[in-house]
KELO-20601 format. One line per 3 residues: for each residue y, z, x of N, C-alpha, C, CB. Coordinates in nm, 3 decimals. Glycine has a CB too. Layout:
BEGIN
Y,Z,X,Y,Z,X,Y,Z,X,Y,Z,X | ...
***
This chain:
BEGIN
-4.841,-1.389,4.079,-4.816,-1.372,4.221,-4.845,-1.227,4.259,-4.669,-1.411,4.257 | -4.938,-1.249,4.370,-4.994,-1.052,4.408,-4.835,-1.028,4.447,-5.151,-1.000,4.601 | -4.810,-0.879,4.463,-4.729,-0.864,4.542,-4.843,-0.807,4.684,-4.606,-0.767,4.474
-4.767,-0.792,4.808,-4.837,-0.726,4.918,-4.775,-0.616,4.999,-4.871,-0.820,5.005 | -4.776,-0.528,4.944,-4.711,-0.400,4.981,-4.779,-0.288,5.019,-4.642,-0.359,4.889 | -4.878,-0.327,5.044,-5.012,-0.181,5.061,-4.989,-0.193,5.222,-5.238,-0.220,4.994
-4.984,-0.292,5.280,-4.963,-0.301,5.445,-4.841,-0.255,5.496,-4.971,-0.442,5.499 | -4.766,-0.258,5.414,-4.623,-0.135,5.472,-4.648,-0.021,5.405,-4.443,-0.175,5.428 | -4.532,0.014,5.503,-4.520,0.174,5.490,-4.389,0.219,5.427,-4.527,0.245,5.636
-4.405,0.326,5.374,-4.290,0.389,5.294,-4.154,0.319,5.371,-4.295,0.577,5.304 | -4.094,0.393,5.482,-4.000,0.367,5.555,-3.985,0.220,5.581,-4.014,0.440,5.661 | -4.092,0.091,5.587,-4.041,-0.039,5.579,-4.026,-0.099,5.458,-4.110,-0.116,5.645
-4.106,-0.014,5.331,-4.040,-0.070,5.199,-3.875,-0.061,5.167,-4.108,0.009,5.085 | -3.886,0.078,5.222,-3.730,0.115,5.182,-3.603,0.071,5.264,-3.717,0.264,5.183 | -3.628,0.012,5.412,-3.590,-0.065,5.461,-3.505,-0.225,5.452,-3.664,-0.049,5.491
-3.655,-0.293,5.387,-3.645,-0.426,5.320,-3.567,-0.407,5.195,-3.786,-0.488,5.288 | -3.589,-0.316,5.083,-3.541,-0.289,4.970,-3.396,-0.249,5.004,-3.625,-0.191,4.900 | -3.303,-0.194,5.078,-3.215,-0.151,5.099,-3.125,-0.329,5.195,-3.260,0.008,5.173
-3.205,-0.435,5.294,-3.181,-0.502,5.308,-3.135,-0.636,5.195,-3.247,-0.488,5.378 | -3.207,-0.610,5.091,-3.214,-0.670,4.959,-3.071,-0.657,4.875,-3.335,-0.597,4.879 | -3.049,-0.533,4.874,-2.941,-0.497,4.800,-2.826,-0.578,4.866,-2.920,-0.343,4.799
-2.813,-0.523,5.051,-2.719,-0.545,5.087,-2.698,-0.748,5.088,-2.719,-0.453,5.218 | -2.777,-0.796,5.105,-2.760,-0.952,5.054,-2.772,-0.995,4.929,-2.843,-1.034,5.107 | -2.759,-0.925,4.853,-2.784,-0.989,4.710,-2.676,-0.851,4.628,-3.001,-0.997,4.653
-2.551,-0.850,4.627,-2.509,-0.711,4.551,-2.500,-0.785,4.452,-2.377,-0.613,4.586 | -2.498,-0.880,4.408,-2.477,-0.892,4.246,-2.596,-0.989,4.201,-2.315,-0.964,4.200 | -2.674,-0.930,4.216,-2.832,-0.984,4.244,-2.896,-1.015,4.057,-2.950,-0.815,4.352
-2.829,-0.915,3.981,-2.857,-0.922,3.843,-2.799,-1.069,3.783,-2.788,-0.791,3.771 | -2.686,-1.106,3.870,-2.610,-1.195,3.771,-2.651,-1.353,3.826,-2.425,-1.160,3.775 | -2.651,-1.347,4.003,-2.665,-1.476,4.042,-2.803,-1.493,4.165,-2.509,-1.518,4.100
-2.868,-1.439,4.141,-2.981,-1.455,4.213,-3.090,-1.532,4.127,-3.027,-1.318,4.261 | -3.199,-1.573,4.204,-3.323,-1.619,4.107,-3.424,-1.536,4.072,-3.395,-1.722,4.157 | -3.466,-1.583,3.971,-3.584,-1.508,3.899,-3.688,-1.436,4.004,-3.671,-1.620,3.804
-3.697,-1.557,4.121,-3.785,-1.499,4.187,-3.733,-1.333,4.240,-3.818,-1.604,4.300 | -3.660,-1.383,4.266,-3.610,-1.331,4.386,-3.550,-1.137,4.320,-3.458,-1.467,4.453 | -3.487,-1.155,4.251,-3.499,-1.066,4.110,-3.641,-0.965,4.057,-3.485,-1.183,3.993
-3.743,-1.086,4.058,-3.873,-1.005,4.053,-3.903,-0.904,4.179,-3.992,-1.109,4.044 | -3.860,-1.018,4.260,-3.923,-0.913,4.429,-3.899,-0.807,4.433,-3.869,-0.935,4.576 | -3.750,-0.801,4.435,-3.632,-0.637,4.407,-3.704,-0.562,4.348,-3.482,-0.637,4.302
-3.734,-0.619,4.266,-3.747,-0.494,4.106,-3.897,-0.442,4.173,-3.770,-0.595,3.875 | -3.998,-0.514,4.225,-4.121,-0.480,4.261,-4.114,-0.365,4.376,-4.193,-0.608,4.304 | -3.988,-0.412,4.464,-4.020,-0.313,4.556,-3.964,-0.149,4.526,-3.964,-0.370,4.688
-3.897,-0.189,4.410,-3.829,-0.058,4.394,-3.927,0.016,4.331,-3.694,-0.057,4.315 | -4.055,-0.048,4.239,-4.130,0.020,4.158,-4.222,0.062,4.248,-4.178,-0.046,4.045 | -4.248,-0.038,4.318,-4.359,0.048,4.471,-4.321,0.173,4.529,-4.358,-0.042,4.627
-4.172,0.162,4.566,-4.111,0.296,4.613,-4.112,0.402,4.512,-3.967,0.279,4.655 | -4.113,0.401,4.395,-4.080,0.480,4.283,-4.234,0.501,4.319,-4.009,0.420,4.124 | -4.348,0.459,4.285,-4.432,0.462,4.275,-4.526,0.556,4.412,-4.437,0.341,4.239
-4.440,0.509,4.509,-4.547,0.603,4.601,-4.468,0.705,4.624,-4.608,0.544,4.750 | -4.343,0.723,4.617,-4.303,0.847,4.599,-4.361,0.978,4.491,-4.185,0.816,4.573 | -4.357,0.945,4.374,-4.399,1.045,4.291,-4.553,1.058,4.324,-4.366,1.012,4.140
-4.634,0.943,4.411,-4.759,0.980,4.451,-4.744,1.102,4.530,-4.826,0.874,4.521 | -4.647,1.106,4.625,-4.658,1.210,4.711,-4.580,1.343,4.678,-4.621,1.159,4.834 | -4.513,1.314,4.586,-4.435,1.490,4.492,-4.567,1.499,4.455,-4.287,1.496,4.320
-4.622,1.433,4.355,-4.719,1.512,4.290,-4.831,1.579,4.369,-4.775,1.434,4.196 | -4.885,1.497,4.506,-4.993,1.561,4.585,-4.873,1.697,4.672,-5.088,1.415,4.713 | -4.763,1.712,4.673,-4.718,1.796,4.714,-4.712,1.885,4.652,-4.644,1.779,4.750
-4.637,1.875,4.539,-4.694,1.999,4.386,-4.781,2.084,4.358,-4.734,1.955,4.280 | -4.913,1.979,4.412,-5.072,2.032,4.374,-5.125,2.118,4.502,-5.191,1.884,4.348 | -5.033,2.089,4.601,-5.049,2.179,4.758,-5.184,2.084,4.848,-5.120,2.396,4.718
-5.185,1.975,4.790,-5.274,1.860,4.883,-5.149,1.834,5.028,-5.308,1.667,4.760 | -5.039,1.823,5.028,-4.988,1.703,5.108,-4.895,1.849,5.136,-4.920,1.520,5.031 | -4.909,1.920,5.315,-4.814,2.024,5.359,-4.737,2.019,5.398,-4.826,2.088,5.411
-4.683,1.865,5.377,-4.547,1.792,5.468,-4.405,1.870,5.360,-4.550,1.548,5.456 | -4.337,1.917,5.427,-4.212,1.941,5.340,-4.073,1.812,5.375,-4.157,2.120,5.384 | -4.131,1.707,5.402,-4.007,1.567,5.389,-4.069,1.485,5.353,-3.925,1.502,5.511
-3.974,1.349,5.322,-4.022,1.256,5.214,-4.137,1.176,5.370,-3.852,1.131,5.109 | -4.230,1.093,5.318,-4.288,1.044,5.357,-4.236,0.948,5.475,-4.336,1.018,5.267 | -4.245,0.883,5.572,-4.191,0.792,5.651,-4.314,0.643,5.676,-4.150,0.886,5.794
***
């Protein structure tokens, strides 16, 4: 299953991902596989485009001094 996360944006990943938590808090124990996968995907997307943008900030590419929106 693709995931499709390239069409949002930082601020609606973290959005949905934060909506996730709040309906599912014990999401490890009684949720479904699927649903389990999704979580975990969006958190790695967020993980993922975050350190994209420390690191282009690091390197002095990206002159924004806040997290991405």
């Amino acid at each position: 299953m693709k995931r499709n996360f390239d069409r949002k944006t930082y601020a609606e990943l973290r959005d949905l991902y934060s909506h996730y938590q709040q309906i599912f808090p014990d999401v490890k124990n009684r949720a479904k596989p699927l649903i389990r996968w999704y979580i975990k995907s969006l958190a790695t997307e967020i993980d993922r485009r975050w350190r994209a943008y420390a690191l282009l900030k690091r390197t002095g590419v990206a002159k924004v001094a806040r997290r991405p929106c």
